[in-house]
PDB file as gemmi writes it, atoms N, CA and C in Angstrom:
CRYST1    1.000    1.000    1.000  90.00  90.00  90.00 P 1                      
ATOM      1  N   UNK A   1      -1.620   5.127  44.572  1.00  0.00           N  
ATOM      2  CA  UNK A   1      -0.822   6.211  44.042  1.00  0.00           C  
ATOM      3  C   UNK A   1      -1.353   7.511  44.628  1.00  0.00           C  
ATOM      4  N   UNK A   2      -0.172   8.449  45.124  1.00  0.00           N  
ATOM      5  CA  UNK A   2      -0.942   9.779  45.699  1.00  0.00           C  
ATOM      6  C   UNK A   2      -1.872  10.454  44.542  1.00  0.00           C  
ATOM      7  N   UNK A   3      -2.054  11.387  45.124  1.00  0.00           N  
ATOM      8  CA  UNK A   3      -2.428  12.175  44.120  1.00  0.00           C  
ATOM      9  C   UNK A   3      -1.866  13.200  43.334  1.00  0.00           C  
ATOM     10  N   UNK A   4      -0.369  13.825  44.014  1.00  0.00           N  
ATOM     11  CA  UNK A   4       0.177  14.336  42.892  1.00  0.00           C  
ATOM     12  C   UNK A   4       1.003  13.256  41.954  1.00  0.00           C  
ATOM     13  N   UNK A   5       1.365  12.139  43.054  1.00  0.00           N  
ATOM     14  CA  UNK A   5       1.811  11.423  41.542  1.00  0.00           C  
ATOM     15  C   UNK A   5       0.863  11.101  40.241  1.00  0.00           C  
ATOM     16  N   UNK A   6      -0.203  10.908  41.016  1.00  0.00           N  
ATOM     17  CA  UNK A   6      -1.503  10.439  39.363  1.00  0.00           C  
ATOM     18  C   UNK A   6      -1.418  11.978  38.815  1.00  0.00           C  
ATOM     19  N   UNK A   7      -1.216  13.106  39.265  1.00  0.00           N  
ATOM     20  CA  UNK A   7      -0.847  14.243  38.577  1.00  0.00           C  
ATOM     21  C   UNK A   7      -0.177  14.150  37.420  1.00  0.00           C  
ATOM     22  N   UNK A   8       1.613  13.541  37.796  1.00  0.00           N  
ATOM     23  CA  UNK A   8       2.295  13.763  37.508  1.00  0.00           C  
ATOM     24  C   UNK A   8       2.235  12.639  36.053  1.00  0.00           C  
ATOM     25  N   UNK A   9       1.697  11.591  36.435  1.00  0.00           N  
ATOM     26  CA  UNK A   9       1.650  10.600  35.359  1.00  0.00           C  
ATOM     27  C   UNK A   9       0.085  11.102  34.545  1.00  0.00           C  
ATOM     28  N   UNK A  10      -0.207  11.614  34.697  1.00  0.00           N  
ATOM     29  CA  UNK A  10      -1.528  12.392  33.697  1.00  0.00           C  
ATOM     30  C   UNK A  10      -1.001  13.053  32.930  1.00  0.00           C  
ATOM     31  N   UNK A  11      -0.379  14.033  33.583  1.00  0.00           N  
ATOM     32  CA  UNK A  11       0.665  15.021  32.809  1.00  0.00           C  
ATOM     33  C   UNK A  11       1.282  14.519  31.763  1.00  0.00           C  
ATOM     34  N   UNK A  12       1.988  13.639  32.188  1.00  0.00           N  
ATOM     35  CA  UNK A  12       2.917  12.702  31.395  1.00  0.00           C  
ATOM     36  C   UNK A  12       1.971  12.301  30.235  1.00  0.00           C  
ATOM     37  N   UNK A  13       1.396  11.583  30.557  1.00  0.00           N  
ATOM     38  CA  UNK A  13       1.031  10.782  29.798  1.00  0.00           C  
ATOM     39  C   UNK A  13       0.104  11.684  28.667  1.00  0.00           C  
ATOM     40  N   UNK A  14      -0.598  12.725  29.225  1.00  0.00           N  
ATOM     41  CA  UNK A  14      -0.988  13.659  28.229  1.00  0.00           C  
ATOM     42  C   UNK A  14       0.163  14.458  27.139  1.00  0.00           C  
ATOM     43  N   UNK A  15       1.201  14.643  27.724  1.00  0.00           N  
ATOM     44  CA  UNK A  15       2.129  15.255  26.714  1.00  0.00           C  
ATOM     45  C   UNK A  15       2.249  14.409  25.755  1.00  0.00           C  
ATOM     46  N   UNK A  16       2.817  13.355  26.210  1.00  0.00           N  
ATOM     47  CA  UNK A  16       3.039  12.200  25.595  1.00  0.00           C  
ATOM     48  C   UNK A  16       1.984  11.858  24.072  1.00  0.00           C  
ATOM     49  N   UNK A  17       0.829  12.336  24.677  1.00  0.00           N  
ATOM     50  CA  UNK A  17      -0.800  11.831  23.443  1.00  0.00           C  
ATOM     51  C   UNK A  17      -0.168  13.427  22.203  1.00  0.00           C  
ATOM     52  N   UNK A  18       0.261  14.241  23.254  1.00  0.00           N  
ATOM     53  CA  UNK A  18      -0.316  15.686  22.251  1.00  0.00           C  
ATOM     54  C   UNK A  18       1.204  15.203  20.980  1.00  0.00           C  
ATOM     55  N   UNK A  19       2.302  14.574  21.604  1.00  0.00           N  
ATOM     56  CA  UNK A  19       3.614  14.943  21.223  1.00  0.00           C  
ATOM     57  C   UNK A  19       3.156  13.531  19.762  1.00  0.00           C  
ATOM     58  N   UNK A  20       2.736  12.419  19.958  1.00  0.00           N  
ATOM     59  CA  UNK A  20       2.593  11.332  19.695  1.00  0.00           C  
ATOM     60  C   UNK A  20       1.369  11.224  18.611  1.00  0.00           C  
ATOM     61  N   UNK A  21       0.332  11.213  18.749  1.00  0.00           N  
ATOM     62  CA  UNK A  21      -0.960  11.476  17.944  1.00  0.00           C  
ATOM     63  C   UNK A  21      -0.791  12.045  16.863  1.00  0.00           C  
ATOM     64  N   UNK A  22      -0.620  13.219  16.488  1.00  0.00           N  
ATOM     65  CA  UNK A  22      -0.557  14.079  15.074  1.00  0.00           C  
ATOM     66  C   UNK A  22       0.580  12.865  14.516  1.00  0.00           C  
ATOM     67  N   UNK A  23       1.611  12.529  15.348  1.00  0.00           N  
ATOM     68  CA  UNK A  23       2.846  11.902  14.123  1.00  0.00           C  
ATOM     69  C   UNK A  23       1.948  10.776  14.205  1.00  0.00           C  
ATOM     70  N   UNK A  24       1.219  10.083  14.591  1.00  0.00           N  
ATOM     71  CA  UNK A  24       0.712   8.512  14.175  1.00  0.00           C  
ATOM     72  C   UNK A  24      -0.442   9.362  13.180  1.00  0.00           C  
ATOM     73  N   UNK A  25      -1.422   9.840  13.208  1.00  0.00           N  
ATOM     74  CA  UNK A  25      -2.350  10.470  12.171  1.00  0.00           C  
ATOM     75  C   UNK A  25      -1.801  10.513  11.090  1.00  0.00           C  
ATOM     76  N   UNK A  26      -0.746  11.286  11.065  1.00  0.00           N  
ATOM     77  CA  UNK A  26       0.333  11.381  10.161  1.00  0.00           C  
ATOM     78  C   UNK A  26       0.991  10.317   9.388  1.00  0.00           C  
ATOM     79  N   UNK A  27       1.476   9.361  10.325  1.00  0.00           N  
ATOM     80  CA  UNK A  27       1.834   7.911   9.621  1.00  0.00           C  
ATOM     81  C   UNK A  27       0.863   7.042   8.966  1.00  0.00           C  
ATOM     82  N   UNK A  28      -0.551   7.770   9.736  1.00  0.00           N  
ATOM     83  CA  UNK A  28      -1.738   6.558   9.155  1.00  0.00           C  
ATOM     84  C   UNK A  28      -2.060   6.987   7.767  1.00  0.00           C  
ATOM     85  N   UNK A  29      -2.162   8.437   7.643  1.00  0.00           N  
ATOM     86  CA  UNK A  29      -2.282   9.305   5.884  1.00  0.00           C  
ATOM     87  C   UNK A  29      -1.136   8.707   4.920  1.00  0.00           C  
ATOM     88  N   UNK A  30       0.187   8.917   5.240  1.00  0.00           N  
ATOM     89  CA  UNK A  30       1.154   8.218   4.777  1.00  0.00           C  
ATOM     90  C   UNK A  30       1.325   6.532   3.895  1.00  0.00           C  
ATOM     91  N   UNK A  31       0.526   5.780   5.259  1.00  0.00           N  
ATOM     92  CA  UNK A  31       0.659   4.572   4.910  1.00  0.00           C  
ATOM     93  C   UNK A  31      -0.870   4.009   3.880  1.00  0.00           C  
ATOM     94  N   UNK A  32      -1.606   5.017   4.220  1.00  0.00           N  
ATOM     95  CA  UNK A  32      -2.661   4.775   3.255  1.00  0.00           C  
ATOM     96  C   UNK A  32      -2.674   5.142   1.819  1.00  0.00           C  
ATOM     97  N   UNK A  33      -2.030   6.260   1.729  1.00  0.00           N  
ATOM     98  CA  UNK A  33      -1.192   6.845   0.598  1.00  0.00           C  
ATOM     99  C   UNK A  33      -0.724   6.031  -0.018  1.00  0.00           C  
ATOM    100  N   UNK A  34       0.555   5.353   0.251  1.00  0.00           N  
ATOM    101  CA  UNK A  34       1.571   4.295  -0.185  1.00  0.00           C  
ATOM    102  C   UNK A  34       0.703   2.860  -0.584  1.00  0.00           C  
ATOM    103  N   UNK A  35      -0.232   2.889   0.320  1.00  0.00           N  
ATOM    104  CA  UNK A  35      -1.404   1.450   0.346  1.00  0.00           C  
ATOM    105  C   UNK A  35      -1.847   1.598  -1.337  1.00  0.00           C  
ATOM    106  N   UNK A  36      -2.817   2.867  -1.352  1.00  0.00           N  
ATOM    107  CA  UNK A  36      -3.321   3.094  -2.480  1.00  0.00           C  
ATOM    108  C   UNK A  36      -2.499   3.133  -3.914  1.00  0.00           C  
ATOM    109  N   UNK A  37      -0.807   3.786  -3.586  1.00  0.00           N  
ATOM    110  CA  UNK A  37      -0.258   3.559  -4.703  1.00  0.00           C  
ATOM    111  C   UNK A  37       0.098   2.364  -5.112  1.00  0.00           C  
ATOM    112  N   UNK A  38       0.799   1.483  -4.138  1.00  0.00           N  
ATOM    113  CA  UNK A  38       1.190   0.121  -4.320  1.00  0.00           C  
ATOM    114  C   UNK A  38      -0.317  -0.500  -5.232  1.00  0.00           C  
ATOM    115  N   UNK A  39      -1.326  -0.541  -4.491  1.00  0.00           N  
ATOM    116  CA  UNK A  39      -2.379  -1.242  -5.123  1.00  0.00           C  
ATOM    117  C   UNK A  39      -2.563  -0.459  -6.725  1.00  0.00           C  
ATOM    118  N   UNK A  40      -2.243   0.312  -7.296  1.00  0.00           N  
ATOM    119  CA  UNK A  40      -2.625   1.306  -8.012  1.00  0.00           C  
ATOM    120  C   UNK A  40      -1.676   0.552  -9.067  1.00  0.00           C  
ATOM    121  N   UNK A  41      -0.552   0.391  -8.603  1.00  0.00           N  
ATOM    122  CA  UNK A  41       0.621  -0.320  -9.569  1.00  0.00           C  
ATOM    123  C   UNK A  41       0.516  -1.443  -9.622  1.00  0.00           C  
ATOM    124  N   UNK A  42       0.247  -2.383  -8.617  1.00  0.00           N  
ATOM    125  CA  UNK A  42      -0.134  -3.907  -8.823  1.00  0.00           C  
ATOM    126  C   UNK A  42      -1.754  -4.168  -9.821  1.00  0.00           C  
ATOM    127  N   UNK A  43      -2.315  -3.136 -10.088  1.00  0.00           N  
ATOM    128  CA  UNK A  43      -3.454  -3.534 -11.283  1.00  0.00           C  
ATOM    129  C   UNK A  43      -2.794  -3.097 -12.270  1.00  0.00           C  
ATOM    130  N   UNK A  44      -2.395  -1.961 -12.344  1.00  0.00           N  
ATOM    131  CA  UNK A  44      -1.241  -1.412 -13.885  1.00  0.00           C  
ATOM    132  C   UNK A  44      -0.357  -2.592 -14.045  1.00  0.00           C  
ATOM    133  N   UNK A  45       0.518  -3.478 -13.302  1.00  0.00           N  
ATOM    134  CA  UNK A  45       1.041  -4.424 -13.978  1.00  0.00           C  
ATOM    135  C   UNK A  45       0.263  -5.983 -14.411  1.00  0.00           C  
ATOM    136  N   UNK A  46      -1.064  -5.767 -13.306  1.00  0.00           N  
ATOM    137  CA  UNK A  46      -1.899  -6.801 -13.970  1.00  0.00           C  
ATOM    138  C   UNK A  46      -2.154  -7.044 -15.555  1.00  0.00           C  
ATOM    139  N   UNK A  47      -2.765  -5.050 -15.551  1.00  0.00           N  
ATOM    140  CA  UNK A  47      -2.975  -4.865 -16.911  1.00  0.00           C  
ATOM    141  C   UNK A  47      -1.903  -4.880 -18.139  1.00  0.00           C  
ATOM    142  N   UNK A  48      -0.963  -5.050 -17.301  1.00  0.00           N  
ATOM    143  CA  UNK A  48       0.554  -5.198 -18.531  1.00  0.00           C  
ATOM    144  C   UNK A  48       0.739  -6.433 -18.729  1.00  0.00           C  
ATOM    145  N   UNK A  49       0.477  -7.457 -17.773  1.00  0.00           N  
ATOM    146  CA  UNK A  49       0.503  -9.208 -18.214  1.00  0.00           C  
ATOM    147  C   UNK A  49      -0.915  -9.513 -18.695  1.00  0.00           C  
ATOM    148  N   UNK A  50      -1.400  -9.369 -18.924  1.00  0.00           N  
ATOM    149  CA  UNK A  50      -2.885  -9.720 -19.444  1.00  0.00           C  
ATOM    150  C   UNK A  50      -2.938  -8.954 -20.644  1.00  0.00           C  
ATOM    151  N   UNK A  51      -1.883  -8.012 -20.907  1.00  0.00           N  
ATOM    152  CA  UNK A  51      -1.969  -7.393 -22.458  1.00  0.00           C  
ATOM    153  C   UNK A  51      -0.649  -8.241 -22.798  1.00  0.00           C  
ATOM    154  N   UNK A  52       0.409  -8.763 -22.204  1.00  0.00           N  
ATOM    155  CA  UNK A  52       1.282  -9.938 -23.097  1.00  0.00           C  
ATOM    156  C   UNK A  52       0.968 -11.157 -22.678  1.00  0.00           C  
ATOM    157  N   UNK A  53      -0.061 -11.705 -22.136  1.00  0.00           N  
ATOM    158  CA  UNK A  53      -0.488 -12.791 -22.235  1.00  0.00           C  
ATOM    159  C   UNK A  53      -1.563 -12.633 -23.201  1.00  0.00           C  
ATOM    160  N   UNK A  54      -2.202 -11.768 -23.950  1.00  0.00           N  
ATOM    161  CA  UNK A  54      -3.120 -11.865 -24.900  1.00  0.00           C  
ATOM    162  C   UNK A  54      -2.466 -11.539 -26.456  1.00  0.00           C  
ATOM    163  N   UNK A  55      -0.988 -11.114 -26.289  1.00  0.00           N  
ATOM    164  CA  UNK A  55      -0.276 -10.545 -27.730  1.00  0.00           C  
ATOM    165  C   UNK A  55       0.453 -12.328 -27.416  1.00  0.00           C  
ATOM    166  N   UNK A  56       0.366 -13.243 -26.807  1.00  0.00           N  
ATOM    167  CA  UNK A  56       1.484 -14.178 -26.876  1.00  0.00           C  
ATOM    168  C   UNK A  56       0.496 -15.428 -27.000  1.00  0.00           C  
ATOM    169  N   UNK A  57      -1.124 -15.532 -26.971  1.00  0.00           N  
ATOM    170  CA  UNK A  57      -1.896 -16.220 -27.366  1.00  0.00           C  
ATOM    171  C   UNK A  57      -1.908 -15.995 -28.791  1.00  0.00           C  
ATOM    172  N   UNK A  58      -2.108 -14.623 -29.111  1.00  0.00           N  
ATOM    173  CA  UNK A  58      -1.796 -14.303 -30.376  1.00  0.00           C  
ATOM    174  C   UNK A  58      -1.193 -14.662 -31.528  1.00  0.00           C  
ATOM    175  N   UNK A  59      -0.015 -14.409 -30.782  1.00  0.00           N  
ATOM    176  CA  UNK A  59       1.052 -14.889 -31.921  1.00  0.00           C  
ATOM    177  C   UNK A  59       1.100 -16.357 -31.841  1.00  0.00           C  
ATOM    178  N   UNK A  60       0.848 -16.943 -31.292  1.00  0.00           N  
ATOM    179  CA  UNK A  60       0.217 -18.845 -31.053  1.00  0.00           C  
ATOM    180  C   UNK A  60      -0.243 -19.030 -32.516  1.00  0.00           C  
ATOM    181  N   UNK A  61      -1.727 -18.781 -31.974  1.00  0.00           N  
ATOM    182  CA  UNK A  61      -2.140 -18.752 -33.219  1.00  0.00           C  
ATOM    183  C   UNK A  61      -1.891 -18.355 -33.981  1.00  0.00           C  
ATOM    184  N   UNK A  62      -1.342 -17.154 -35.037  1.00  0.00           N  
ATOM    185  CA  UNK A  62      -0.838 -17.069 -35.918  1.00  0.00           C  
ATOM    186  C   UNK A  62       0.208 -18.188 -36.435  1.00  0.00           C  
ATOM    187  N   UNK A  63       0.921 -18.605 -35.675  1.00  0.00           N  
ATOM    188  CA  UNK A  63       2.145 -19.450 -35.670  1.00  0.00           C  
ATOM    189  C   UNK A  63       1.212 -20.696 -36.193  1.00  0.00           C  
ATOM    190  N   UNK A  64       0.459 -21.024 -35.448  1.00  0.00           N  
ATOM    191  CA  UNK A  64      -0.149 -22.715 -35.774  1.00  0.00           C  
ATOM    192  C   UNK A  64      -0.598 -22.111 -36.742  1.00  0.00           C  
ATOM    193  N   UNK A  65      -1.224 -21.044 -37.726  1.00  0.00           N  
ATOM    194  CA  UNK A  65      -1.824 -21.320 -39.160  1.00  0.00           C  
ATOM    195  C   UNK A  65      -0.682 -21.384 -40.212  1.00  0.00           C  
ATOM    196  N   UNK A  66       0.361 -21.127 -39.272  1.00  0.00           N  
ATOM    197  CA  UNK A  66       1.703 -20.877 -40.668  1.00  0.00           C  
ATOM    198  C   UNK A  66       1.677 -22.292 -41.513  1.00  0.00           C  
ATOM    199  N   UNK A  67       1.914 -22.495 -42.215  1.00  0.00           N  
ATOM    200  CA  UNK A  67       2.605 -24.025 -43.013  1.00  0.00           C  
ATOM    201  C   UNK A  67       3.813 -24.910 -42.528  1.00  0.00           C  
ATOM    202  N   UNK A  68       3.764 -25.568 -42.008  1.00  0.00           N  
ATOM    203  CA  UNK A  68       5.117 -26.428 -41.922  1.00  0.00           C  
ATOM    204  C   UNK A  68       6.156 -26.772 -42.677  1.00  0.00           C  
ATOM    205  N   UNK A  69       7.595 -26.297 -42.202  1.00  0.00           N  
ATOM    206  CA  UNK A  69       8.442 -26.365 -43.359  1.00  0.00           C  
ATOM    207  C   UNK A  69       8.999 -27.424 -42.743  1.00  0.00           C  
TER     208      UNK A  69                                                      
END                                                                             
């Protein structure tokens, strides 16, 4: 390759990093963001089945001490 073409593809290819980079940085804050909320909500609904799986053991037992009609 001459040398103004490796110029020309440096060039390039540098615009390319300046134009490109900040928006992927950008997408990587974004998607870590979204990472952290998703995970943030998948323990909040953990903690919502493990509080009606413990009100539905519950009422089990209550139920088996009732009397049989």
């Amino acid at each position: 390759m001459t040398t103004s073409a490796r110029t020309v593809v440096d060039s390039f290819r540098e615009v390319i990093q300046d134009l490109l980079v900040p928006e992927l940085k950008a997408l990587r804050t974004e998607m870590r963001l979204r990472d952290e909320n998703t995970q943030q909500a998948i323990r909040h609904l953990a903690e919502k089945l493990d509080f009606a799986i413990d009100i539905r053991e519950r009422l089990a037992a209550l139920e088996a001490r009732l009397p049989r009609q």
